[in-house]
C-alpha positions as CSV (number, residue, x, y, z in Angstrom):
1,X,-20.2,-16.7,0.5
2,X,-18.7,-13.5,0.0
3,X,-15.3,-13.7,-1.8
4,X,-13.4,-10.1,-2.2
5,X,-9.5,-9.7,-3.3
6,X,-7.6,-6.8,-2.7
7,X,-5.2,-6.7,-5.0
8,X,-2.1,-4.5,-5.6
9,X,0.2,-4.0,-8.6
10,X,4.2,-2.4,-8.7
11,X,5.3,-1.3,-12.5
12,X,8.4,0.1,-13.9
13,X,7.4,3.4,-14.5
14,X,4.1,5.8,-13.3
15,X,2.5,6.1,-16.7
16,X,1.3,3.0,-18.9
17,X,0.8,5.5,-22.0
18,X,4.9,5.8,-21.6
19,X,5.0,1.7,-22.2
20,X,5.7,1.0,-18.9
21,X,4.8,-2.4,-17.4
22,X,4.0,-4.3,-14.3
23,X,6.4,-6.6,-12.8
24,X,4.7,-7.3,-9.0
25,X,1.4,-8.5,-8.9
26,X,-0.2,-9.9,-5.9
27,X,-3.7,-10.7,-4.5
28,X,-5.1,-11.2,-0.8
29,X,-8.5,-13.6,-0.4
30,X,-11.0,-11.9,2.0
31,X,-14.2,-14.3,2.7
32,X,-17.2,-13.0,4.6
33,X,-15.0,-10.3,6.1
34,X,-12.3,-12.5,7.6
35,X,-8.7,-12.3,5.5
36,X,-8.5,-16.8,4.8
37,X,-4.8,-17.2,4.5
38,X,-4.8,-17.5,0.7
39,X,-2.4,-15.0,-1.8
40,X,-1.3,-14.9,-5.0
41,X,2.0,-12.9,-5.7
42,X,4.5,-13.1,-8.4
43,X,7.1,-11.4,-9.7
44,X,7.0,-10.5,-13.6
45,X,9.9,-9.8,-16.3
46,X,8.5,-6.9,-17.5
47,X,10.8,-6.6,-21.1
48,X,12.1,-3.3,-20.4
49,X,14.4,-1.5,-17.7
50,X,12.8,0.0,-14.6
51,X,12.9,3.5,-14.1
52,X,15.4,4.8,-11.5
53,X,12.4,6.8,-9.9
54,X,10.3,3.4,-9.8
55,X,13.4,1.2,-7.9
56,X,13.6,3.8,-5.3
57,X,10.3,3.5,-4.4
58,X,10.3,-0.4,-4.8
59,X,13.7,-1.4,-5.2
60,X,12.9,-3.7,-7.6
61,X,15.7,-3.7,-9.9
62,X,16.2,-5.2,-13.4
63,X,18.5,-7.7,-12.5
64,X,16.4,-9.2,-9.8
65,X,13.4,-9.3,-12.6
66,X,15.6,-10.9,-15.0
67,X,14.9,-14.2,-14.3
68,X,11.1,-13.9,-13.6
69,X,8.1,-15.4,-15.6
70,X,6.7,-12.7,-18.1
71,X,3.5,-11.4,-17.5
72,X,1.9,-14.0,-20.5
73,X,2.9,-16.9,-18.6
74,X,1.0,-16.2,-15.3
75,X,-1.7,-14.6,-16.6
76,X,-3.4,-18.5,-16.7
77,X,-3.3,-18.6,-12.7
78,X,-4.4,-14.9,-11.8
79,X,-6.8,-15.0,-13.5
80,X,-8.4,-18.1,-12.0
81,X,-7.3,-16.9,-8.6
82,X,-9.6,-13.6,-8.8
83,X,-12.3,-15.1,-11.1
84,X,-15.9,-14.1,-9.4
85,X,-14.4,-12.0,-6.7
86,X,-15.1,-8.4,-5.9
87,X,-11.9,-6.7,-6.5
88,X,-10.3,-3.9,-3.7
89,X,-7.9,-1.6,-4.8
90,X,-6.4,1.4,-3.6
91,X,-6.2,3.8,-6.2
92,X,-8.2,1.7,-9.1
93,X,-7.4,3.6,-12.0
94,X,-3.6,3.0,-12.0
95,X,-3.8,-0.6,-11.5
96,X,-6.6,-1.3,-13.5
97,X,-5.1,0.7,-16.5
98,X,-1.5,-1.7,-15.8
99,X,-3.3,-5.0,-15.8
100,X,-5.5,-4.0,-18.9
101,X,-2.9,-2.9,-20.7
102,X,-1.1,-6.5,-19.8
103,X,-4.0,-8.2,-20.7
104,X,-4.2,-6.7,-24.4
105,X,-1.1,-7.4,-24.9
106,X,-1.5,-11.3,-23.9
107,X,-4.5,-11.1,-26.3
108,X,-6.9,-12.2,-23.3
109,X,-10.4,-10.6,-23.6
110,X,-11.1,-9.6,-20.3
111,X,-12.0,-6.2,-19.5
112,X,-11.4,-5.6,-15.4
113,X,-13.8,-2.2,-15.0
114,X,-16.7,-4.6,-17.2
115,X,-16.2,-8.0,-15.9
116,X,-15.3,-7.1,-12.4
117,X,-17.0,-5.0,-9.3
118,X,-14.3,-3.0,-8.0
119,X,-14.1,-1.2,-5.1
120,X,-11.3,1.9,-4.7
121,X,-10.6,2.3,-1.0
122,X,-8.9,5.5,-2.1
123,X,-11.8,7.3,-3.1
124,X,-13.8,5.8,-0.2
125,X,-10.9,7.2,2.2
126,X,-11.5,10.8,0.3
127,X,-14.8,10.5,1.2
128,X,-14.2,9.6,4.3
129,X,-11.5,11.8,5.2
130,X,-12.1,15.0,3.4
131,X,-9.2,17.2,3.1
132,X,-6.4,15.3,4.6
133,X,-3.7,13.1,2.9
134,X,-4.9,9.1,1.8
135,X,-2.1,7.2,0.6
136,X,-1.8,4.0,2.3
137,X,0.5,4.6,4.6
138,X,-1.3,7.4,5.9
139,X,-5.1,5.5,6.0
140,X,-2.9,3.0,8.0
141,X,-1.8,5.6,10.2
142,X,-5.4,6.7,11.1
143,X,-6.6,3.2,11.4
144,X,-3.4,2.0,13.5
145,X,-2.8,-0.7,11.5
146,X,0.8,-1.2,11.4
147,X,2.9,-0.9,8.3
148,X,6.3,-0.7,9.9
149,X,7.4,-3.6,7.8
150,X,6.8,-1.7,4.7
151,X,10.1,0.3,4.1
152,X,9.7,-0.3,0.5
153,X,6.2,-0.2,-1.3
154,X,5.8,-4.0,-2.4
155,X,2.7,-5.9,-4.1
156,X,2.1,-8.3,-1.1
157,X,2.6,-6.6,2.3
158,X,0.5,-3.4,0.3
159,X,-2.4,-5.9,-0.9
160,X,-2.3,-7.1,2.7
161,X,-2.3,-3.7,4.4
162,X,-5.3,-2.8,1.6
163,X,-7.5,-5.9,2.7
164,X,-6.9,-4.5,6.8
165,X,-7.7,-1.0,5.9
166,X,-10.6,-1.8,3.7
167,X,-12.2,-3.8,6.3
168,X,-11.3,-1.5,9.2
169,X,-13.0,1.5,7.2
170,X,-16.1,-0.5,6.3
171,X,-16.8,-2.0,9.4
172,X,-15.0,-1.0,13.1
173,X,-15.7,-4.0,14.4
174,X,-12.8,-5.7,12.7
175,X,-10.4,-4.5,15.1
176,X,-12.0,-6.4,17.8
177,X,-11.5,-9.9,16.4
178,X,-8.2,-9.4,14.9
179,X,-5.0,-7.6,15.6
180,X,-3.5,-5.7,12.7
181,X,-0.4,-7.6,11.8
182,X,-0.5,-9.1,7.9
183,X,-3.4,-12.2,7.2
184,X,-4.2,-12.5,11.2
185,X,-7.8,-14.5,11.2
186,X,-9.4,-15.6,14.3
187,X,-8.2,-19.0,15.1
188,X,-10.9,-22.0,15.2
189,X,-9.5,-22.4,19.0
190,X,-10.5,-18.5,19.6
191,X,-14.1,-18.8,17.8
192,X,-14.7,-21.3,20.2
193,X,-13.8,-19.6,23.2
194,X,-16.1,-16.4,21.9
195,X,-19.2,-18.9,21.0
196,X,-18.9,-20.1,24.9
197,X,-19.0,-17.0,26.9
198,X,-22.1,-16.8,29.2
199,X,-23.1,-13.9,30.7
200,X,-25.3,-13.6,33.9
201,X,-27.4,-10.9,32.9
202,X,-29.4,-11.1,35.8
203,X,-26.2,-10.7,37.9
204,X,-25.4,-7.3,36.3
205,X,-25.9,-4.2,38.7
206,X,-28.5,-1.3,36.6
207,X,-27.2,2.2,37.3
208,X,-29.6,5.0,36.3
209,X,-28.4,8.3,35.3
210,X,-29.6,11.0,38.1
211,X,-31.3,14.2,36.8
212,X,-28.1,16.3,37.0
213,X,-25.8,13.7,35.1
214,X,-29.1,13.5,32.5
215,X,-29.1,17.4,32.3
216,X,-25.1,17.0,31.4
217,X,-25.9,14.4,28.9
218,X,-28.5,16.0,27.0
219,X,-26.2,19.6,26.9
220,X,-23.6,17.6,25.6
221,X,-25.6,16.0,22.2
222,X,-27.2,19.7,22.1
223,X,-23.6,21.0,21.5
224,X,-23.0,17.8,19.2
225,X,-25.3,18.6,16.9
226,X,-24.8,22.4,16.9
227,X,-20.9,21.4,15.6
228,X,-22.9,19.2,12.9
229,X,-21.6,15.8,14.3
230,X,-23.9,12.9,13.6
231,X,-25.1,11.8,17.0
232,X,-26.6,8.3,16.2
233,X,-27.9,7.0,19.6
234,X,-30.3,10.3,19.9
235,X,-34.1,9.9,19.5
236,X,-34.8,12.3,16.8
């Protein structure tokens, strides 16, 4: 079994050398490729005022954090929830730094970029996508998976758009078993369905190409491979 959580953090402030701290955390369970159901998300006291910057972007305001657990008192519980687990994260540096930092300070000895694989869809989307902007919302974009629910930038419907983009850039496939809205997993009713279609091969009409249409075919992956596109269906 393959157990993978993508994993998104919001803080009061862009820097964590300027003391700022987390105060969303939130975690999305991806098993053999199939997003289960299962979060973890919580909202954190973070001991300090949020920076007006910060709110606008999350509108998280200190107030509404008032009340919240502080970091040292869920720490217990995320932990467990992303022990063994490959971690997904868009951007990894930035998160990692906030929830190392966090850990120090609860005097837990775990060190993320050590104890952790980690993959960072961000620089896989550079890499991918050379040249052209890859913040989430623009990766979602590309991919059509739909963010319109995310007028501000939170921990959960992020992590959740992360686990749908990281599985929609690693395998294309995905978007045939599963529409893009948050946590959608193939129902057991629909996995039945798929196991029981039969097809009649024998049934099936076999169309050959004609020499003219094969003539087309083969100019066309000529001028392919002249504009450096990878044709992967060719013989050589």
């Amino acid at each position: 079994m393959s157990r993978q959580i993508s994993i998104d953090t919001e803080t009061t402030g862009l820097d964590v050398k300027d003391g700022h701290r987390i105060i969303e955390v939130a975690c999305v369970e991806i098993i053999d490729r199939r997003i289960t159901g299962s979060t973890y998300h919580c909202y954190i006291n973070p001991e300090r005022a949020v920076d007006a910057g910060a709110m606008a972007v999350h509108g998280l305001s200190d107030t509404f954090l008032a009340d919240k657990p502080l970091f040292s008192h869920i720490v217990n519980d995320l932990m467990a929830y992303i022990e063994d687990a490959e971690l997904i994260i868009h951007n990894a540096p930035f998160d990692v730094g906030f929830l190392q930092r966090e850990l120090k300070l609860c005097r837990r000895p775990e060190r993320l970029e050590k104890g952790w694989s980690i993959i960072d869809t961000l620089v896989m989307a550079r890499q991918k996508y050379p040249r052209q902007k890859n913040n989430l919302d623009a990766v979602c974009k590309r991919l059509s998976i739909d963010n319109s629910q995310r007028h501000y930038h939170g921990a959960l419907i992020d992590a959740q758009l992360l686990a749908q983009v990281y599985l929609a850039m690693t395998s294309g496939q995905y978007s045939l078993f599963a529409d893009h809205s948050p946590l959608t997993a193939l129902t057991a009713e629909a996995v039945t369905q798929s196991n029981n279609i039969a097809v009649e091969i024998q049934s099936l009409p076999v169309y050959s190409a004609n020499d003219a249409e094969q003539q087309q075919h083969e100019e066309y992956l000529r001028k392919m491979k002249q504009q450096s596109a990878k044709v992967i269906w060719a013989d050589d």
